[in-house]
Each structure stands twice: as C-alpha cells, then as structure tokens.
C-alpha positions in Angstrom: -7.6 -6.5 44.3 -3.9 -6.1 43.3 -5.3 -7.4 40.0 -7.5 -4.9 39.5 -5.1 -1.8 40.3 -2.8 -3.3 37.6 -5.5 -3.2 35.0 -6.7 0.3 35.6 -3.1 1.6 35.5 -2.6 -0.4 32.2 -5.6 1.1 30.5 -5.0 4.6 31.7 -1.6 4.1 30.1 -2.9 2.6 27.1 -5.6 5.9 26.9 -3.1 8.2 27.1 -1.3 6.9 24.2 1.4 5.3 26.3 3.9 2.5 24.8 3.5 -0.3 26.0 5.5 -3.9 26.1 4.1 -6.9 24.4 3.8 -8.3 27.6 1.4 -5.5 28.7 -0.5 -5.3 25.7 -1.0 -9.4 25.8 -2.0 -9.1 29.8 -5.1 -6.1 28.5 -6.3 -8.6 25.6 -6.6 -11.7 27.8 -8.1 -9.9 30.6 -10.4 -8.1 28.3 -11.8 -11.5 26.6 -12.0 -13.3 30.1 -15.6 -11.8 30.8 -18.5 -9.1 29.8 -18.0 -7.7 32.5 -14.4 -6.8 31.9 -15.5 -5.8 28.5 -18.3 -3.6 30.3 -15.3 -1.9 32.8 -13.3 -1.6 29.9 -16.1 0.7 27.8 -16.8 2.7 30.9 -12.8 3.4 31.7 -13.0 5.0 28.1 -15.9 6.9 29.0 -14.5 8.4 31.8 -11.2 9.0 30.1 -13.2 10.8 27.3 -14.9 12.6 30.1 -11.6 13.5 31.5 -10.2 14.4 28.6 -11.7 17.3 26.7 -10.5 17.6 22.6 -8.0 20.1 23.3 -4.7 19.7 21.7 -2.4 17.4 23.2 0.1 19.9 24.1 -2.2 21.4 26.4 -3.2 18.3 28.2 -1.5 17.1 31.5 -1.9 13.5 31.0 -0.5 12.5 34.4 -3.2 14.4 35.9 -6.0 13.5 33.8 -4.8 10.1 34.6 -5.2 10.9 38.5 -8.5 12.1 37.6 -9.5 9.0 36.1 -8.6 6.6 38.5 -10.1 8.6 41.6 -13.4 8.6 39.3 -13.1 4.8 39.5 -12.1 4.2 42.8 -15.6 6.8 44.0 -17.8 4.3 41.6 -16.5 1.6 43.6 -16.9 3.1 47.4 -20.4 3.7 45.9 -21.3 0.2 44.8 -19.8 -0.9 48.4 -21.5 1.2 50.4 -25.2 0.5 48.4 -24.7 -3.1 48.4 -23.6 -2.6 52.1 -26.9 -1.1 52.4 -29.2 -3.1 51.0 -28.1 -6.3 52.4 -28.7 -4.4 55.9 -32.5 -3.3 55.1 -32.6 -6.7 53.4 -32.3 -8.3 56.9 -34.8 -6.0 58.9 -37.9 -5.1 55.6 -41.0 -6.8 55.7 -41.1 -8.9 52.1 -44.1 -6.9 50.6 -41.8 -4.1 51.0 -38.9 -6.2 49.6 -41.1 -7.4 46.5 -41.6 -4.0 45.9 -38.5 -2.4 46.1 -37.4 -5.5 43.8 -40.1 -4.2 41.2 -39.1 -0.3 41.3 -35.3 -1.5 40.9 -36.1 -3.8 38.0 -38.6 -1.4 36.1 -35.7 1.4 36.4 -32.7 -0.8 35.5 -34.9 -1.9 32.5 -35.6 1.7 31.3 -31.7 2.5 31.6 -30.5 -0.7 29.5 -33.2 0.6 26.7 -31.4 3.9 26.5 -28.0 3.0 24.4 -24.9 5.1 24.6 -22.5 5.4 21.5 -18.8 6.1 21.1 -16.7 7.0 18.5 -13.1 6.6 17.7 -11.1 8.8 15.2 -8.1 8.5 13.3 -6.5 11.9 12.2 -4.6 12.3 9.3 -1.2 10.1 9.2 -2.4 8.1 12.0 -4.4 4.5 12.9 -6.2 3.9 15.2 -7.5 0.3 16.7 -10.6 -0.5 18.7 -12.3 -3.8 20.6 -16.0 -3.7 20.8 -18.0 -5.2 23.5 -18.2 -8.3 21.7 -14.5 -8.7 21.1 -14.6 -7.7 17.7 -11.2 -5.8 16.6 -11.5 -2.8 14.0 -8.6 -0.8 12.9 -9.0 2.7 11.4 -7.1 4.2 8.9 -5.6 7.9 8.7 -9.4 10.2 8.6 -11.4 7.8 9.6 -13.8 7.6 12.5 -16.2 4.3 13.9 -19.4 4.8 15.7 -20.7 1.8 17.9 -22.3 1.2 20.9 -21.3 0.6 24.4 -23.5 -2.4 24.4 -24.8 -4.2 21.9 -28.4 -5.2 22.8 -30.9 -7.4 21.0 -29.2 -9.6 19.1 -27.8 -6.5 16.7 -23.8 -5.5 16.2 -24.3 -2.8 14.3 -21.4 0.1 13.6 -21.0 3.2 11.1 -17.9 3.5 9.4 -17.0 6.8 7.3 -13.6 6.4 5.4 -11.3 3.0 5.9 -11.4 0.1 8.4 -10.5 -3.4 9.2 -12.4 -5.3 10.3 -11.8 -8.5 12.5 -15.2 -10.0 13.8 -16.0 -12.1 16.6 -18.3 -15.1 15.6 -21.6 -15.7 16.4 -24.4 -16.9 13.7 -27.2 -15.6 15.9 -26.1 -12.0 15.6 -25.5 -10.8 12.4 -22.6 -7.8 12.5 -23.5 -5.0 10.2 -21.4 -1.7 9.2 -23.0 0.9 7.4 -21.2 2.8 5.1 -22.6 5.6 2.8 -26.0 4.1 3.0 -24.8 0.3 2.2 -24.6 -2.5 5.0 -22.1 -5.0 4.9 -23.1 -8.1 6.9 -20.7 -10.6 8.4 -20.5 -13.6 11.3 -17.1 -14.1 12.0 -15.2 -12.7 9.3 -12.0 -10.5 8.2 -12.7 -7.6 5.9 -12.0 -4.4 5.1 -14.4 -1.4 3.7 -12.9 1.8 2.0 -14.9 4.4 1.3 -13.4 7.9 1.3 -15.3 8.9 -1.4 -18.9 9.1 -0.6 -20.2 7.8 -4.1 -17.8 5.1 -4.4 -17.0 2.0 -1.8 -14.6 -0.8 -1.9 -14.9 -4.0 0.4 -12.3 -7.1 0.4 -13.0 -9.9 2.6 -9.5 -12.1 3.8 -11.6 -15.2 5.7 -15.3 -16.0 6.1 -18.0 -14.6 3.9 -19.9 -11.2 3.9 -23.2 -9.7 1.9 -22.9 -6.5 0.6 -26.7 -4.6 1.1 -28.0 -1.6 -1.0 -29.7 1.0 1.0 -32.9 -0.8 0.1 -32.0 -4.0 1.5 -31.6 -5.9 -1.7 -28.0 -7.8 -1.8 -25.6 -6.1 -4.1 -23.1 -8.9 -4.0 -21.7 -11.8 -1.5 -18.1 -12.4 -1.5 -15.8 -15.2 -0.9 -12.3 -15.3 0.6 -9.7 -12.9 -1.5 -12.7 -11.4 -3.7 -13.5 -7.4 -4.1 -16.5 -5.2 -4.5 -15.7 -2.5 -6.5 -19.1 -0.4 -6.6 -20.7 3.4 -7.3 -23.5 4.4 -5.7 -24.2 7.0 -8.5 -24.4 4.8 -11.2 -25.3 1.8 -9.3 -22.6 -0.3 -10.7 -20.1 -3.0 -9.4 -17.4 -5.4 -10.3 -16.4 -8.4 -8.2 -12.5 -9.6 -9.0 -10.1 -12.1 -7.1 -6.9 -10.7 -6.4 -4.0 -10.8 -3.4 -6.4 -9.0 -0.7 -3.6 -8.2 1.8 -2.9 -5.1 0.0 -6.6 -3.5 0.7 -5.3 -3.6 4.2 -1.9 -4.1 4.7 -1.7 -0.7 6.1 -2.6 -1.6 9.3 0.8 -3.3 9.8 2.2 0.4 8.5 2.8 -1.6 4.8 1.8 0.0 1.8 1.3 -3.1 -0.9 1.1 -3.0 -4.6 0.2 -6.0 -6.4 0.4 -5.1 -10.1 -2.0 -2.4 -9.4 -1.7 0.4 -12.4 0.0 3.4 -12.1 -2.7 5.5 -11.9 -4.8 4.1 -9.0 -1.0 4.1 -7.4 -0.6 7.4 -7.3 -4.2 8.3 -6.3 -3.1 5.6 -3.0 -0.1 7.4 -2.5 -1.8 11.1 -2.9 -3.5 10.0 0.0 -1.8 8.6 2.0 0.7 11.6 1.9 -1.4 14.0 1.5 0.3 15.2 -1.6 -0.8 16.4 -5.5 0.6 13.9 -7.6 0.0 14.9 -11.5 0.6 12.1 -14.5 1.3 13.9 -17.2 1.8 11.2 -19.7 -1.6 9.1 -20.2 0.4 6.5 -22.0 2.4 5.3 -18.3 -1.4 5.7 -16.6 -1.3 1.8 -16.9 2.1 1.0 -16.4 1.6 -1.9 -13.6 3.8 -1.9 -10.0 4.4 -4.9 -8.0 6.2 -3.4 -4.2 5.8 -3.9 -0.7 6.9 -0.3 0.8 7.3 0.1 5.0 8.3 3.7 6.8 9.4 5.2 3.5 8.9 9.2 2.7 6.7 9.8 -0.4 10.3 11.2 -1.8 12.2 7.7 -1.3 9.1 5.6 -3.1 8.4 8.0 -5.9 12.7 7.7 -6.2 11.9 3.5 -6.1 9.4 3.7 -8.2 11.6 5.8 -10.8 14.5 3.1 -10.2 12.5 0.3 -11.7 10.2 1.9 -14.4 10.4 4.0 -17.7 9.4 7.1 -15.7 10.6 9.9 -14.1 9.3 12.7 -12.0 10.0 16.4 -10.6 8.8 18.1 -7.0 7.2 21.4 -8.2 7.9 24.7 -5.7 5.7 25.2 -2.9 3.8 28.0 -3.3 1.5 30.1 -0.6 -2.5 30.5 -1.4 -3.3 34.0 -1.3 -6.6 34.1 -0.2 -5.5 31.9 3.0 -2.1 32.6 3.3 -1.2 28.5 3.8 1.4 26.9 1.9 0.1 24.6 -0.7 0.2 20.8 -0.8 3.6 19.4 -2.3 2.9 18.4 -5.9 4.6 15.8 -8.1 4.2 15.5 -11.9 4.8 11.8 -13.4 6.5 11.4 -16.8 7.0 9.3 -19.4 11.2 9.3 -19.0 12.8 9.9 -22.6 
C-alpha cells in the first residue's frame, strides 16, 4: 500500500513537469517494467492527468490542485473496484450457478466489446522542447521540438503500431511475433527490437537512421523501399519517389535527445538548414561557393549567436545578424535572420 502512494505521487510529479532525482526517475522505470499491469495504471494516471488538465497555458494552471484532483480520481476508482469485488464475492456465496453462469457470460460478452474499442493518446513536443514517452510495451520514443506521437493505450492483436509527424527516436522493445510499425507521411517503418530514428518535417521528404538491429522501410503500397543495417540512412522523396542509402556516424541523426547538436562533416548548407530549425531563425548563404564547405562539431547549450561565432572561428566565412523588423500586415516582429559569407 505504502508502495503504491509513492508511485502515484511520483507520476503526478513527473506529469506536472516536476524535476526529479535519478533516484526517482530509476524507482518509475523499474516499477513500470515490473508488470502490464503497472504499465496499464501507468496509461490510465495519464489519462486522468490529461482529463485533469485542460490545454490551457501553463500559467493558468494550478498544478498542486490538479494534482489533488488526480489522485482523489484514483483513490474513487479504487473504493469502486473494492466495494464491486466486495460485492460479488457476497452474491457469489448465496446465487444459484445458472445464475452465476450467466452473469459470468453478460460480464465476459461486455468486457469483450470494451477491449475491442481502442483508445489513443498523443504526446506533443512544442517548439524548443522534447519530449519522451514509454508505450505499453516498454518501448521508449523521444520527440523532438514540433513533433507529436499517436499510439495506443493497448496494443491488441499482435500489432505496435504508432504515427509520427516530424522527429523521433525510437528505442523498441523486442519481440519477433509483433512487428512495431510507425507510419510517417504514408511510409511504415517496421522494426523488432531496434534503435532508430525517423525525421520527417517535411511532408515530401523522410530521413530514417537505424543505431542497432535492423528495420524495412515500406511504401504506402506495401512494397519495401529499402532495409537498413546498423549506422545506414534512408535518404528518400516521396514526390519523386527517389532514395539513397549511405553509411555514416548515425549518432548525429539523433544526438539531440541528449540536448547535442552533432556535425559529422556534414556541408554547410544542410548545417544551416539544421540550425534554421532548430532556432527558429532565417539563415541566408550568400556565397554558393562555401554551400559545401564541410563542419565536423559537437555543440551542447549554445545560443545560435555563440555557434554561428564557432563556426566563423574555424572556417573561411563570416556572417552579420540583419535588423529585426515588424510585419505590417500582422504587426509581429520577424524571425532573426543571418546571412553567410564567403570572408575576404
């Protein structure tokens, strides 16, 4: 019991976008992969927070009374489940067994037609964010900044199947008999027990790494498009239907969800679309001749101001912040815009 009052505090906390310890963080992951049914409680405490917890900014959210909310809601569902198991063992003792038989067959026919109904979820990151989720299979997915993740509460019938719409990471729990599948602009990427990660942003264009394991890569017709090995990319557009497979360092697909931004002599151009991104900014090469210059860095916590300054440290370029200016038509200041140079 005290057990179980230490868990729903913890994941309360961990809802509310509380810190906590390693030590607290460690207890929720081992207690979470003990059984299904903590995986089951631990879906339906994020229900209920959800249901607690209307999207209104955070500002105007009292989380210590939401939190109050939430546990009273679990604390009810358990009186409840006392009192009907109370109940039925009583009747249990005094029924006739035709009765019994077919009060067993109304309860089974009903709790049948509730498992076939399935319930989804789904788990945003905002801009500058990430965001981390475990599944009820004990798969772990971390979302990059606008990103979102549909899945089930339950996966049923032998199928793991998610939707992903911008960038995740994907760390899957094995089993051979159940394929995992995340669909992503019409293409399925199927796995066992794998690590991967799937970027696609742009809905024509999709970019899948895979660190351990294998994974197929499916057109929306079913046919394979490719299957990758440990440290390969896919590199395909759904427009013109075409792909490219290449080895490289694959850490740096998703070192961002240890907060690292990684280049591995990636050229400047596709660095600066990454950054332009990631910081929401306008970034403008003006020179096409430095469009391939080639940057090898590992960057953690730093403004867009300090890398562009690295970046200008240890290559034949230069660059200048333009003035903000305001959009008429809205009245919003416009995005901060750089402009890349060739330095003379």
């Amino acid at each position: 019991m005290e057990q179980n009052k230490d868990i729903e505090l913890l994941l309360s906390r961990l809802f509310a976008n509380e810190e906590l310890t390693s030590d607290e963080k460690l207890f929720i992951d081992e207690w979470f992969s003990m059984s299904e049914e903590n995986r089951y409680y631990y879906n339906e405490l994020r229900l209920i927070w959800g249901n607690a917890n209307p999207a209104f900014p955070r500002d105007e959210i009292d989380v210590e009374k939401a939190k109050r909310r939430v546990l009273q809601t679990i604390r009810k569902r358990r009186s409840k489940i006392n009192v009907v198991v109370h109940i039925f063992r009583t009747v249990a003792a005094i029924l006739f067994i035709p009765l019994l038989l077919t009060l067993g067959y109304m309860y089974n026919a009903t709790d049948k037609e509730e498992n076939e109904q399935v319930v989804y979820n789904e788990v945003f990151a905002d801009s500058f964010t990430r965001s981390a989720v475990i599944l009820p299979d004990g798969s772990k997915i971390w979302l990059n900044s606008k990103s979102s993740l549909i899945y089930p509460l339950k996966f049923k019938d032998s199928r793991r199947e998610v939707e992903l719409k911008g960038e995740g990471y994907f760390e899957v729990h094995a089993d051979k008999n159940s394929p995992f599948i995340v669909t992503c602009n019409s293409q399925k990427i199927v796995a066992t027990g794998t690590k991967f990660s799937v970027q696609a942003y742009n809905p024509e264009n999709m970019i899948v790494s895979l660190g351990e394991g294998v994974v197929t890569v499916k057109r929306p017709d079913d046919s394979n498009l490719a299957q990758l090995k440990p440290n390969q990319t896919l590199k395909y557009n759904s427009i013109q239907d075409a792909s490219v497979v290449i080895t490289e360092d694959v850490y740096k697909r998703y070192a961002w969800k240890d907060a690292k931004i990684v280049f591995r002599n990636d050229p400047l151009d596709e660095v600066m679309e990454r950054l332009s991104r990631i910081y929401n900014v306008r970034i403008i090469i003006s020179d096409p001749e430095i469009k391939k210059y080639t940057l090898r860095a590992t960057f953690e916590d730093e403004t867009i101001n300090d890398i562009l300054f690295l970046i200008k440290a240890t290559s034949p370029i230069m660059y200048k912040e333009l003035p903000r200016s305001i959009d008429e038509k809205t009245g919003n200041i416009n995005q901060k815009t750089f402009v890349i140079s060739k330095r003379k």
